[in-house]
N, C-alpha and C positions, 0 to 999 in steps of 0.2 A: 318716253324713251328709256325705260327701266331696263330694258335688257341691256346698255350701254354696259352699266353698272355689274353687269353679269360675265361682257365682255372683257371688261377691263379687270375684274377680279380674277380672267381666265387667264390672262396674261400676269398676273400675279405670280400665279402658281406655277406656271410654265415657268416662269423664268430660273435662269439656270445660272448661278455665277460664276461658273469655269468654260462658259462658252466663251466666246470671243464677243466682245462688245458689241457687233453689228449685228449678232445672231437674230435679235426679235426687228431688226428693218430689212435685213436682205428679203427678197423671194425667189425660189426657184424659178428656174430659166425654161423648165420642161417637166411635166408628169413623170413620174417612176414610173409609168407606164408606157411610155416612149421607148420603142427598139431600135428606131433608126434615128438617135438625135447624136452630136456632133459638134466640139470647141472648134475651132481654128484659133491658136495660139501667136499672136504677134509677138516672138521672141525679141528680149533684149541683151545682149553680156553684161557682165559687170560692170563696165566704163559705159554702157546706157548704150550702145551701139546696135543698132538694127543686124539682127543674123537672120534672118528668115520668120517663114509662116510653119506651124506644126500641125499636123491634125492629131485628137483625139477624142476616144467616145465621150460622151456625156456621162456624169456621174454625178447620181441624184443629191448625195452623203455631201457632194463638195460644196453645197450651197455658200457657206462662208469664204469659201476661197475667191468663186465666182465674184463675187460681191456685186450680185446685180437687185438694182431697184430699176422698176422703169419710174417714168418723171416727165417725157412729155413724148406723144405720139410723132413729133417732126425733128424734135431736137434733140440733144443729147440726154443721158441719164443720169441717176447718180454716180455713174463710174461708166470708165471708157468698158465695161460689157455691155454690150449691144445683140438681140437677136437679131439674128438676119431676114430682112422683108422680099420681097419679092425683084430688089433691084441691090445686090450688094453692092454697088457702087454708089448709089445714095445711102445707104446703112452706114457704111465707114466712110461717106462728105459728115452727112448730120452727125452722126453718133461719135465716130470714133473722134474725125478730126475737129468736130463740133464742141466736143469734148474740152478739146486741149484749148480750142481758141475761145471758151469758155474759161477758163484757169488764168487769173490771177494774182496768183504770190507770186513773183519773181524772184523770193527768197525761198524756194525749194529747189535746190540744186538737181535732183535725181527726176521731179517731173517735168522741170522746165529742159533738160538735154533732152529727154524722151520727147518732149514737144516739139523740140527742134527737129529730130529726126523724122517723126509723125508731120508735121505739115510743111518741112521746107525739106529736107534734104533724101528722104526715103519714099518721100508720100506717091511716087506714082510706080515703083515697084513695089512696094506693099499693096498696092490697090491690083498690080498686077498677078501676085502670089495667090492674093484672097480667089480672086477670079480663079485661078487656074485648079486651085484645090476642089472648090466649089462646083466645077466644072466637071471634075473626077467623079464626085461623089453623085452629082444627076446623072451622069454615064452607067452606076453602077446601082443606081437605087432608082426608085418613081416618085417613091415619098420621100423625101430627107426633112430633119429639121437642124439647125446649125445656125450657133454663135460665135461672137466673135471676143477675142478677151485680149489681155496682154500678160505678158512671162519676162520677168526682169530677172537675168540669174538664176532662171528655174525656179520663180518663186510668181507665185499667182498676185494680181494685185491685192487679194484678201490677205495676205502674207504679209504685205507689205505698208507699214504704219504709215506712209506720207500719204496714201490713198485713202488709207484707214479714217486717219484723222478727217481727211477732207470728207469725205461722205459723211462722218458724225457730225460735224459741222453743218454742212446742207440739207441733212434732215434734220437737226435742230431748228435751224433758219425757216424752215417751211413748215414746223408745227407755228407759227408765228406771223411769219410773214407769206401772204397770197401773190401767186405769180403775175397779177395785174393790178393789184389794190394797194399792194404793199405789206408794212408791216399790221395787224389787228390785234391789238392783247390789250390787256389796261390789270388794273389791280382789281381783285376781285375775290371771290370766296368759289372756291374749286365745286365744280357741284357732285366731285364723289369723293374727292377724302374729306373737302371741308374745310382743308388747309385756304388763309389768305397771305394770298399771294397773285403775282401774273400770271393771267389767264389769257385762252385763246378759243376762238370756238374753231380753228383749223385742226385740235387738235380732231376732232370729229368728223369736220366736212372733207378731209384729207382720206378718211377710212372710208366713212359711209357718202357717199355724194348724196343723198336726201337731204344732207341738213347745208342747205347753200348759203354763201355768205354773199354770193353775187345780185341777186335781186335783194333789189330797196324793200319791196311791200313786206321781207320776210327779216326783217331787221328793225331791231331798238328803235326808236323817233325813226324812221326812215333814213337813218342813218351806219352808213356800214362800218362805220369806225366803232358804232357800238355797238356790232354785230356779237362781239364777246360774252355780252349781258344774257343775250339767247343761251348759249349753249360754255359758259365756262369751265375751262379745262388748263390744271395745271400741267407742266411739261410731263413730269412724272408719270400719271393718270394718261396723259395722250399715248405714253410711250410703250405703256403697258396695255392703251385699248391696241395701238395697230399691231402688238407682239399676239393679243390675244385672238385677232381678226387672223393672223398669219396660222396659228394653230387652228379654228372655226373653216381656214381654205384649206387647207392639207388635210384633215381628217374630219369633219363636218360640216361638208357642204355637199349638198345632194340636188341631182336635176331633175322637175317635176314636169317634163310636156313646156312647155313655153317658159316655163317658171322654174326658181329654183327657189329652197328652204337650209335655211341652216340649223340643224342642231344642237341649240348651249347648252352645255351643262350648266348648272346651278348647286354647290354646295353650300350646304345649307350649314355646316358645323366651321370653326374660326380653325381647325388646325390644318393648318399649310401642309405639311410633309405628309398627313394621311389623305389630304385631296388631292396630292399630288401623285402617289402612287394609286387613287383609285384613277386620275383622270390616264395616266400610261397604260394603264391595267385596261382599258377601255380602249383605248386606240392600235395597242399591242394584239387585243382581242380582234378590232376591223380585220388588222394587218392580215392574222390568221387565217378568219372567215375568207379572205379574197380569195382563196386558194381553195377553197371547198367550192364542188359544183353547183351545190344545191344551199341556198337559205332563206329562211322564211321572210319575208319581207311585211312591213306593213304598208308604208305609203306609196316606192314607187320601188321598182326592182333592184335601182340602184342603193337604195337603203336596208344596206344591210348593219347598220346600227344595232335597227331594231331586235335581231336576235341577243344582242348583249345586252341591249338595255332592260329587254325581258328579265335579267338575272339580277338584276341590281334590287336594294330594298331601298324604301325609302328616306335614304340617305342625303339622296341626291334629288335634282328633279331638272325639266329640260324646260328649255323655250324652244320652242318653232316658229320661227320667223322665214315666213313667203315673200318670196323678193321678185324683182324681176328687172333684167338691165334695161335701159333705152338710153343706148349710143356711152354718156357719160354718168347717166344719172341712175338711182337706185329709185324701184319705184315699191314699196312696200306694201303689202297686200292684206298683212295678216300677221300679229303677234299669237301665239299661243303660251301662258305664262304658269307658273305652278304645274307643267304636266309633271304629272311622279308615275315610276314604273308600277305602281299597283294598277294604276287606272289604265296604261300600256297595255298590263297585263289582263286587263276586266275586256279590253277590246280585240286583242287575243281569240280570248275564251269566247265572248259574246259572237263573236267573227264564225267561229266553230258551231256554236249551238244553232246557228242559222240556218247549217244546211244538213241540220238533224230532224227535218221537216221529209214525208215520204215524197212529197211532188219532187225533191232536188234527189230523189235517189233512182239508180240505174234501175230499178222492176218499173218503175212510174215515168221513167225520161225514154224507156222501150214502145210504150203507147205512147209517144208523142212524138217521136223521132223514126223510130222501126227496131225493127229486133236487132240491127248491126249495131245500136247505141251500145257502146260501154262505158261503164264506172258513175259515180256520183257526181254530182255538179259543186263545186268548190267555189269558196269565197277567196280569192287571189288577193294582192291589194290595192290599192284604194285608185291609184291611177288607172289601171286595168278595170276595175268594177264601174268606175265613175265618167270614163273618158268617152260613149257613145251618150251619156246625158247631159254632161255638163261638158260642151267642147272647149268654151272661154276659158282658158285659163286663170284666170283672175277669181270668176266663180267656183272653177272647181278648187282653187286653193282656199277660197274663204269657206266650201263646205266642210272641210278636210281641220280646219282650223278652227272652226266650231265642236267638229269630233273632238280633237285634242284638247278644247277647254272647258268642254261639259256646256258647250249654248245652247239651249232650245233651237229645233231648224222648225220653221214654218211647214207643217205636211203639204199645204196646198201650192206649195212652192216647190216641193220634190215631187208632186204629184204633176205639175204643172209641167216640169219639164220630163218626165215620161211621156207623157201625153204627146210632148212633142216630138221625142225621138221614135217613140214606137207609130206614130203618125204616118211618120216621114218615113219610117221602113217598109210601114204596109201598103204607100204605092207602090213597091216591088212586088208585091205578092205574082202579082200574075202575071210581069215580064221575066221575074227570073226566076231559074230550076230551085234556085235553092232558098226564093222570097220567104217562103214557110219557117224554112230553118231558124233563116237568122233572126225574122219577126218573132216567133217562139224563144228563140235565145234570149233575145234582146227584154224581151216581157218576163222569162223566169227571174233573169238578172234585176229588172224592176223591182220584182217580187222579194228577191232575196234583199237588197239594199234597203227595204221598207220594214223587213222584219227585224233587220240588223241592229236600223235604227233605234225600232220600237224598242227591244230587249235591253238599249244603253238607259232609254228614258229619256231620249232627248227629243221625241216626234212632240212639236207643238199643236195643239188644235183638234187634237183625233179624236179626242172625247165629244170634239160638238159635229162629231156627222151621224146620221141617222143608218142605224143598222139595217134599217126594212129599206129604203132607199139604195145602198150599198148591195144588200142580196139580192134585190130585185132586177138592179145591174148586173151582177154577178155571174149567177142562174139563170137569167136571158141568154148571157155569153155561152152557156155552158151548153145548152137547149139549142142553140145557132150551132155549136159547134158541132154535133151531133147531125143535124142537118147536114153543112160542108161536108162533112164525113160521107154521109150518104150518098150525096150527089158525086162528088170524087169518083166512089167506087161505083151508081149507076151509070155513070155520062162515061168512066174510064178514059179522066181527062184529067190535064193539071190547073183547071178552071173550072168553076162552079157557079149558075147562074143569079144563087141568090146573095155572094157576093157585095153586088151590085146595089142591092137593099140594104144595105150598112152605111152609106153616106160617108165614107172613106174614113170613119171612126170617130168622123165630130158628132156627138151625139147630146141630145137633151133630154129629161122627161119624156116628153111626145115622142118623139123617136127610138126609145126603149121600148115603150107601151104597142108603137106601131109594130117595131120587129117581134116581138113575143107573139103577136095575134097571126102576123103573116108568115113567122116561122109555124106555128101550129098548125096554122090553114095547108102549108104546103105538105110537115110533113102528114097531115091526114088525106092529102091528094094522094102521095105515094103507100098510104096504107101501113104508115110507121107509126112507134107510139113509142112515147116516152114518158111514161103520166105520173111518176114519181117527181121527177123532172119539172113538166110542166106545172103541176101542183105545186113545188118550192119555188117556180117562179110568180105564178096567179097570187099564189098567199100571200108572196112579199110585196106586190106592186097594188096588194088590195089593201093593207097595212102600210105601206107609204103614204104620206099625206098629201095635199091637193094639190100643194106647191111644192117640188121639193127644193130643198136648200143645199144640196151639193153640188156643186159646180159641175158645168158641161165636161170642164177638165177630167174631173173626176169621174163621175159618171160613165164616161168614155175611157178609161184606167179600167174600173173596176169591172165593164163588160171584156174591156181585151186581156184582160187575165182569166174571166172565164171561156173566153173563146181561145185561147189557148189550153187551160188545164183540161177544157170538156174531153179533148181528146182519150185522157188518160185516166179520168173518172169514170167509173164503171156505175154506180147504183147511187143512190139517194142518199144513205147513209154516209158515204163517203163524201159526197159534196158537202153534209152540215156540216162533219167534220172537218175538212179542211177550209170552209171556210170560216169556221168558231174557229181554227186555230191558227190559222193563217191572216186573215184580214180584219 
């Protein structure tokens, strides 16, 4: 868990000492990107006196005023701010008055009248106001979002120190103390400043739920009093990881298909003030980009990061961490660690050069689509390229996280699930109009994701398959497609009978050697010839050896790449070379 140490140092930086002490625990109530969200203000006067309900827009900036933490799904929070659920009349039972009847010092004068009036003396016209505002705003909107707070004197409770103190108090108490366990700390040696001192591993399983303190099997002696010994953390360190987790949600976190990844910085140099204006300089730059229509993205559209981390040198470097919620828990998928913007940058480029190949360009995508095709076929990112082969999410985040850390990817494993996707699309060929399309889509896109790889240096294994076995796949496909072609335009149908002689693409040895001889046979029945063709397929399958050693998978890959490109290969020469430069 080294990126802890990357989190907590991020909260370092951030921190700010003329914010208001609650600044690194509050969270925002609502997205900035919320148009229709909404307070409801429980006003109080100066003698503590209930005057009414207010309404006003939501304002992102006030986060500190708000002073809201949530703290538990049924009960109240760190502070009488409460979002409103789908029943505000339980919202302000559990939260607001939950709140109060939760509170006790009896020696705070200013909260305990307020409690008086909140649950004995006001509590069912206030519950009546809430309703009736709330009531206005579904009359006038579809969507609303609205919380609920309180106003002492026109002063928000983040304004107001007796509330203040009490929330720094109860999140102190809960880096320490678990809401069912009790108190877990002991003396110990902090595991990121070093400092010995009291320790807690709350302060961790508080931020990240992955690291639990609840199950025995994942605790010291089976023991959860010495759950500390796991994961020791001074208060300090805790308080800086959840300031820096609070920074990691506001400006890097991004949603991948099922999954979501965070991206940390990591500064690599000790001086505070110039990693702190690179890390504003970075987030100021997001803020920008939101408001341009168009940015280049790497991993998923929503990351648009990546265009600024493009510009950075290696000064800095990131983690991407793959996460994914279930209900309370974090379920972690994938560290990527040491990425630095050159190698961002190397996959960029390398991104680019892939579809500088002539089959991804529009005179070559015109023979295989029709003359109405326009433009070149582009490399998008990684969600969009990945998401028809790798549907799991968990997978496509670990192939994505191998990209970013320079792993070797197993080929017969990316070959393996082509196979499958393009499989499964070619039974559409001949129920739908447009089965060709997208089976050719889907198989250039194969094509391109294979060279992408190739050119990082990360395909494992591709040195040990047999190049005469691979052509001979290949150039069958190419030679079949040429057939299809024919019969298309003889029969003047969107069905062809030899087809049917393909074994719906699971194919082996035997079943290459057979389609080559019965495509030949058929087209010498129609009086076609294609003998440049046919001779690059005979050569290769008479230079393959007895057995061959590439898997069905593959096999069946590298025929439905030529059954796709045939269309747009015109002569012999053109096949060696694309597939010496291609495959």
């Amino acid at each position: 868990m080294v990126f802890l140490d990357y989190v907590i140092e991020l909260g370092e930086i951030s921190l700010d000492e003329t914010s208001p002490q609650t600044s690194c625990f509050v969270e925002n109530l609502f997205s900035n990107k919320e148009a229709k969200a909404f307070i409801i203000a429980i006003e109080f006067d100066d003698k503590f006196k209930y005057v009414g309900c207010s309404l006003e827009g939501f304002n992102y900036n006030k986060k500190d005023k708000y002073l809201y933490r949530k703290k538990s799904p049924n009960g109240p929070d760190f502070s009488p701010t409460a979002k409103v659920g789908a029943n505000v009349e339980r919202t302000f039972e559990n939260k607001i008055v939950g709140w109060f009847k939760d509170y006790k010092n009896n020696n705070d004068e200013l909260i305990m009248k307020i409690k008086e009036e909140v649950i004995e003396r006001e509590r069912s016209n206030i519950l009546n106001h809430l309703k009736n505002i709330l009531n206005d705003l579904k009359g006038k909107y579809k969507k609303v979002k609205v919380a609920i707070t309180l106003k002492v004197d026109g002063k928000y409770v983040g304004d107001i120190d007796n509330f203040v103190n009490f929330f720094n108090e109860e999140f102190r108490k809960r880096q320490v103390s678990h809401k069912s366990k009790g108190k877990i700390s002991g003396k110990g040696t902090c595991m990121h400043c070093g400092k010995k001192t009291d320790v807690s591993p709350l302060g961790v399983s508080n931020v990240f739920p992955f690291a639990t303190v609840e199950k025995i099997g994942f605790t010291t002696h089976f023991s959860i009093e010495n759950s500390w010994k796991n994961i020791p953390l001074c208060l300090d360190c805790a308080n800086n990881l959840s300031r820096g987790k609070i920074v990691l949600d506001n400006n890097f976190n991004f949603n991948l298909s099922k999954t979501n990844f965070y991206v940390i910085p990591r500064f690599i140099f000790p001086d505070r003030e110039e990693n702190k204006k690179i890390l504003y300089g970075i987030i100021d730059a997001i803020e920008d980009m939101k408001k341009e229509e168009k940015i280049e993205t790497l991993i998923c559209e929503e990351d648009i990061l990546s265009e600024e981390v493009k510009k950075q040198k290696d000064i800095l470097s990131f983690v991407y961490l793959f996460y994914k919620k279930d209900g309370n828990r974090v379920i972690i998928f994938g560290v990527s660690e040491e990425v630095y913007p050159s190698w961002l940058n190397n996959i960029f480029k390398k991104r680019e050069e892939c579809c500088d190949y002539e089959i991804f360009k529009e005179e070559f995508l015109k023979n295989i689509f029709g003359k109405n095709w326009s433009g070149d076929l582009k490399f998008t990112n990684f969600e969009e390229e990945f998401n028809q082969f790798f549907s799991e999410s968990n997978i496509k985040a670990n192939i994505i996280n191998d990209i970013l850390s320079k792993n070797n990817i197993p080929k017969h494993l990316i070959i393996k699930s082509f196979f499958k996707a393009l499989r499964e699309k070619y039974k559409n060929i001949n129920e739908d109009k447009l089965g060709w399309v997208t089976w050719n889509k889907a198989t250039l896109n194969s094509i391109k994701i294979l060279i992408f790889l190739r050119k990082l240096g990360l395909l494992e294994g591709e040195n040990m398959e047999n190049e005469w076995e691979k052509k001979a796949s290949f150039a069958t496909g190419v030679l079949v497609s040429k057939l299809i072609n024919y019969q298309y335009k003889r029969y003047e149908s969107e069905s062809t009978p030899f087809i049917k002689k393909l074994h719906g693409l699971r194919l082996d040895e035997g079943s290459v050697k057979k389609i080559f001889t019965e495509a030949k046979t058929k087209l010498m029945e129609y009086g076609v010839a294609y003998p440049r063709f046919e001779e690059i397929a005979a050569d290769a399958l008479l230079k393959s050896k007895d057995e061959w050693h590439l898997s069905p998978e593959a096999i069946s890959f590298y025929f439905a790449c030529g059954l796709c490109l045939g269309k747009g290969i015109e002569n012999a020469e053109e096949l060696e070379k694309i597939f010496k430069e291609v495959f």
